[in-house]
C-alpha positions in Angstrom: 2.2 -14.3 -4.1 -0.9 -15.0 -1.7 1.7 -16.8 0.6 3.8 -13.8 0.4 1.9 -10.4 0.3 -1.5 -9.0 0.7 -3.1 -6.3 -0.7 -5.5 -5.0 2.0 -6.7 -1.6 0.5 -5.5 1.4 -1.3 -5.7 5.5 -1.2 -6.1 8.1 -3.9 -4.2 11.1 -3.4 -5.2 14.6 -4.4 -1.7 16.0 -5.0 -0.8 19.8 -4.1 0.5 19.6 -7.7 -2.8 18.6 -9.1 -1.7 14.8 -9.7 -3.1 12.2 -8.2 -1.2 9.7 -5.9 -1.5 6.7 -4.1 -1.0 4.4 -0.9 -1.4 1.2 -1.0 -1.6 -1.1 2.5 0.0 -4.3 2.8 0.5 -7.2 5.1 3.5 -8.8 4.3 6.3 -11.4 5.2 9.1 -8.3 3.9 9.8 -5.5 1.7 10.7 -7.2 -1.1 7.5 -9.3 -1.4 5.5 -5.3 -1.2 7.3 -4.4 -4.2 7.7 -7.5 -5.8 3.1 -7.1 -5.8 3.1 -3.8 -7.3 5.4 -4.4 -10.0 4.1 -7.5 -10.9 0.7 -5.9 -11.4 2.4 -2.7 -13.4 1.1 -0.3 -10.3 3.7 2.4 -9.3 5.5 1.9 -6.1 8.4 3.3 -4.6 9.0 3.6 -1.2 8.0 0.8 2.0 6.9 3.0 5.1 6.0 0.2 8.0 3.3 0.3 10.3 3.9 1.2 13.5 0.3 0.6 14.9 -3.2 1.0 14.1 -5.7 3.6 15.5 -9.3 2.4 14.5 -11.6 5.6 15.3 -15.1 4.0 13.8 -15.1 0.7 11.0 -14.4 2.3 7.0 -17.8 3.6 5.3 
């Protein structure tokens, strides 16, 4: 799906409930290519949330 979708990076979640969660960020051409990724690779995924903009403070450590 490298045409379709890419996987640029992903969060762990420390859960109030003491699970753990996760975000994952993608660049894609639509919503069903972001889920179509995740399900292909057996990773939970259930809800699309788009990007309004980006606010880069300082690069990632």
């Amino acid at each position: 799906m490298s045409d379709q979708v890419r996987w640029i990076r992903s969060y762990v979640l420390d859960e109030e409930n003491r699970t753990l969660g996760t975000v994952y960020i993608y660049q894609a051409v639509d919503q069903d290519a972001i889920m179509e990724h995740p399900k292909r690779a057996d990773l939970p995924a259930d809800e699309v949330i788009r990007v309004a903009d980006t606010v880069l403070v300082r690069d990632d450590p």
